[in-house]
C-alpha positions in Angstrom: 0.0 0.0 0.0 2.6 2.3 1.4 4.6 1.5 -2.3 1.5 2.1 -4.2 1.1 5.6 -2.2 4.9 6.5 -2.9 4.2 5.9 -6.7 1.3 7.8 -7.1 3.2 10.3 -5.4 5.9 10.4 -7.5 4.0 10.6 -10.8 2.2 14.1 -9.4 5.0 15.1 -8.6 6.9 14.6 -11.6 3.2 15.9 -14.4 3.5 19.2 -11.8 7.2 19.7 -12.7 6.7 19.5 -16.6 3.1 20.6 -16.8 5.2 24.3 -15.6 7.5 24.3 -18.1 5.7 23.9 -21.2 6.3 26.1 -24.0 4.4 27.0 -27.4 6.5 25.7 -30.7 3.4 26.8 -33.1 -0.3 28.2 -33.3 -2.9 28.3 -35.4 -2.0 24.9 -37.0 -4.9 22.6 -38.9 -5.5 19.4 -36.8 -3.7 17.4 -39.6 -0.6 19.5 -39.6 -1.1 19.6 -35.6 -0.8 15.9 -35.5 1.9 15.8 -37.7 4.7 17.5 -36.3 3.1 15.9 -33.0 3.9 12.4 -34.0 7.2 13.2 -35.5 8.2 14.8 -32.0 7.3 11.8 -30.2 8.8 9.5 -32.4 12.1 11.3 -31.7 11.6 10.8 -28.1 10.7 14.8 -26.8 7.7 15.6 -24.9 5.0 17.4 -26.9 1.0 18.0 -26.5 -1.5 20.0 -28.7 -4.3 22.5 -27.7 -7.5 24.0 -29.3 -6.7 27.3 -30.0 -9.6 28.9 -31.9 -11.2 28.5 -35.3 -10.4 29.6 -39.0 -13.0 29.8 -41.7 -10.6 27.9 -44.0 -9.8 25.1 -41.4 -12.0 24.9 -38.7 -10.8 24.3 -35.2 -7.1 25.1 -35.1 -4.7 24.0 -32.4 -1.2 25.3 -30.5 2.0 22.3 -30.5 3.3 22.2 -27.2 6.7 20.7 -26.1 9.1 21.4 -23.1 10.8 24.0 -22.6 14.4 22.4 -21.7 13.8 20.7 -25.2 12.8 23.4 -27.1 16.0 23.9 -29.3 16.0 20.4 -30.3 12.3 20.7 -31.1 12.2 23.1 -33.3 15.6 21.9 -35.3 14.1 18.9 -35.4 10.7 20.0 -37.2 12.7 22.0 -39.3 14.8 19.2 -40.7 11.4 17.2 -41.0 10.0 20.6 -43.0 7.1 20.2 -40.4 4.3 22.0 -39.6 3.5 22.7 -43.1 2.7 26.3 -44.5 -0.7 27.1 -43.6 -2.8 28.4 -46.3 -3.6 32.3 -46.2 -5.9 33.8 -44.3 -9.0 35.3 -46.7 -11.1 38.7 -46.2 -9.5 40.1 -43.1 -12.9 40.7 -41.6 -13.7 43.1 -43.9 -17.7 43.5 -45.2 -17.0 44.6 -48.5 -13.6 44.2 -50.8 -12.0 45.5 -53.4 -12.2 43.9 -56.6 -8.3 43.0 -56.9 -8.9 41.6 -53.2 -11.8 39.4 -54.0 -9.7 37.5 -56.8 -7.1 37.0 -54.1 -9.3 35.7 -51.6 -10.9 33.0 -54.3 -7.4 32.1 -55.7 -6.5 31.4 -51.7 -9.8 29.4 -51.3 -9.2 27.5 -54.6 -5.5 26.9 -53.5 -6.7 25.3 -50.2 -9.3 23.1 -51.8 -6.4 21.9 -54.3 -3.8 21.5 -51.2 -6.4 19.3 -49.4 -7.1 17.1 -53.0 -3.8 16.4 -53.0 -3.1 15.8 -49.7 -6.1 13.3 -49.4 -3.4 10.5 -51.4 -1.6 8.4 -48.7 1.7 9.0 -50.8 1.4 12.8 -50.3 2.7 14.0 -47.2 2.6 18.0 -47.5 1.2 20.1 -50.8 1.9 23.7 -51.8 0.0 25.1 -54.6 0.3 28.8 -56.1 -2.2 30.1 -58.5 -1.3 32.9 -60.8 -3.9 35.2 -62.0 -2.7 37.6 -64.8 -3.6 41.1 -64.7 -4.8 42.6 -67.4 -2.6 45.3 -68.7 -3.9 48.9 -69.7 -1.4 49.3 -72.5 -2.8 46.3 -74.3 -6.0 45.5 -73.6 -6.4 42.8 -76.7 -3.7 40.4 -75.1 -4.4 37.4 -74.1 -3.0 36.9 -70.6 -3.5 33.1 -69.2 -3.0 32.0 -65.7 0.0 30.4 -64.4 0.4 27.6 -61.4 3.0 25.7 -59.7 2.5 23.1 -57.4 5.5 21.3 -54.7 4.5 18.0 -53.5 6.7 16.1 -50.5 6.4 12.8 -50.7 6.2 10.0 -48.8 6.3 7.7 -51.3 5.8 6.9 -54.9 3.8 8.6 -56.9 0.4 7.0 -58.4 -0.1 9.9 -60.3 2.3 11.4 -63.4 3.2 14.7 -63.3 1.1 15.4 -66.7 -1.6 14.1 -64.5 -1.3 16.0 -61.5 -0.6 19.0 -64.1 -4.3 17.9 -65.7 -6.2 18.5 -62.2 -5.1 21.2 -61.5 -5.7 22.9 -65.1 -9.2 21.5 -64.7 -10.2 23.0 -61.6 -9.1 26.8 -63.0 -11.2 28.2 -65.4 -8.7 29.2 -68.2 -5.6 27.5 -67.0 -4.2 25.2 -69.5 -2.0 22.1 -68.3 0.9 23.5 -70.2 1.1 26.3 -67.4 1.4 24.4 -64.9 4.5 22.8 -63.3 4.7 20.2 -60.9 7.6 19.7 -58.6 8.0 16.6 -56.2 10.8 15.6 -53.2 11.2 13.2 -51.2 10.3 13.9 -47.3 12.8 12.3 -45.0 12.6 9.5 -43.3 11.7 9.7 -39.3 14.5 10.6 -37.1 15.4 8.0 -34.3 14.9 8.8 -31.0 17.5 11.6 -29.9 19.0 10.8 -26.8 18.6 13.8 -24.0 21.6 16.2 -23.9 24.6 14.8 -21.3 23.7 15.5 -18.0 20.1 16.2 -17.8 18.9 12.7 -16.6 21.2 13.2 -13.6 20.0 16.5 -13.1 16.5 15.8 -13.2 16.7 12.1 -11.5 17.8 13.8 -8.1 14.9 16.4 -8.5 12.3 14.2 -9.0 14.2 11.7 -6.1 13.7 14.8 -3.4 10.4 15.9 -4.5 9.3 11.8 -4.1 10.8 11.6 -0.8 9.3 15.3 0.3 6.2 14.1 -0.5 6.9 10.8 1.3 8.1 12.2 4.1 5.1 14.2 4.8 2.7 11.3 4.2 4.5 8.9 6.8 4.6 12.5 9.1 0.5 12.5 8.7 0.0 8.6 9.3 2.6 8.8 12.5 0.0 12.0 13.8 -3.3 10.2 13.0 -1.8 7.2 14.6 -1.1 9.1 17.8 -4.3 11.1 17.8 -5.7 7.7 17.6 -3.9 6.0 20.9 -5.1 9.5 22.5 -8.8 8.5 21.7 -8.3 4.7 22.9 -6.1 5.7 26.5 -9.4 7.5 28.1 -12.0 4.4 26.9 -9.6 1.7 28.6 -9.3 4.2 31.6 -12.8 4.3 31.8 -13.9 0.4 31.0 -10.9 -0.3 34.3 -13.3 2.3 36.2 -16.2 0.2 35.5 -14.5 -3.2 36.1 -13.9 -2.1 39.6 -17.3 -0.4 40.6 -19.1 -3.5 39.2 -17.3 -5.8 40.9 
């Protein structure tokens, strides 16, 4: 019992000495991309969490990476390498009731952009999409040219393509009224494999093993303190009943 009390101990202990020194890596991050650079930190071995943060018209609820803060360094190289969280597509309309003209064909490229970023994201072999959407201009010098939209679109992989890039190319010209497959490249690398688990810097186990060793037996300490003062309160109680059953031995006999 006393073992089971001591472990119990311990582990509050040891979530109220990390649940102080937790730090925010990111905000604002989709639940996918959330996720993500979640499981890539605990693959690696470092603490990390995520929190609701709010909502975005584009994505919904969005959420705040945690990790802690003695392995923030290491954390943040390491979703750098990994090219993690992934860009998070532009906010559209800025709150605004009415917009300009030039700002409305921003916000529907950004919207269209999205909805292309999450097609091809929806393939298993797809681990991150970017997709840019160029809408010409036209010019007031030449009014009679014919000015076509451009795209280009960067896909990390996790694996083999099922898709050519003429057919990627194809989808994307098909959802963008005017754009022709001909303007639009298509760009592919490889993501990296995931890290091993990094080992914790020299010197930190034995700096926190001692910490967590005198916090355990603090805690011990004072529970053993309270058992030894309810077990004396309690011979207190029992000394006046036996006094007073003798008393009645006596009398009665």
């Amino acid at each position: 019992m006393r073992s089971q009390f001591q472990r119990l101990t311990c582990g509050l202990a040891t979530g109220l000495l990390l649940s102080g020194c937790e730090v925010e890596l990111y905000h604002d991050l989709s639940e996918r991309h959330a996720n993500e650079a979640l499981l890539a930190l605990r693959q690696a071995g470092l603490q990390a969490d995520k929190r609701p943060s709010g909502r975005s018209a584009l994505r919904g609820t969005t959420y705040t990476l945690l990790g802690s803060r003695r392995e923030e360094e290491r954390a943040l190289a390491l979703l750098g390498e990994q090219g993690l969280p992934a860009a998070e597509p532009r906010q559209s309309g800025g709150g605004k009731l009415a917009l300009l003209p030039s700002e409305a064909r921003a916000v529907q490229l950004g919207e269209r952009e999205q909805a292309l970023v999450e097609t091809l994201e929806s393939l298993p072999q797809v681990s991150h999409a970017r997709v840019h959407l160029t809408q010409a201009e036209p010019d007031p010098l030449l009014p009679t040219a014919q000015l076509r939209p451009t795209a280009a679109v960067l896909l990390r992989l996790r694996g083999p393509l099922p898709l050519k890039p003429s057919e990627v190319a194809e989808l994307i010209a098909r959802s963008v009224v005017g754009l022709d497959a001909a303007d639009v490249t298509v760009l592919s690398t490889q993501a990296p494999s995931p890290p091993l688990a990094v080992p914790p810097p020299p010197g930190s186990q034995r700096l926190l093993l001692p910490i967590l060793g005198a916090l355990c037996g603090l805690v011990s300490g004072l529970a053993l303190l309270l058992a030894g003062l309810l077990w004396r309160s309690r011979r207190r109680d029992e000394k006046p009943k036996k006094t007073e059953h003798a008393l009645h031995a006596l009398t009665s006999s």
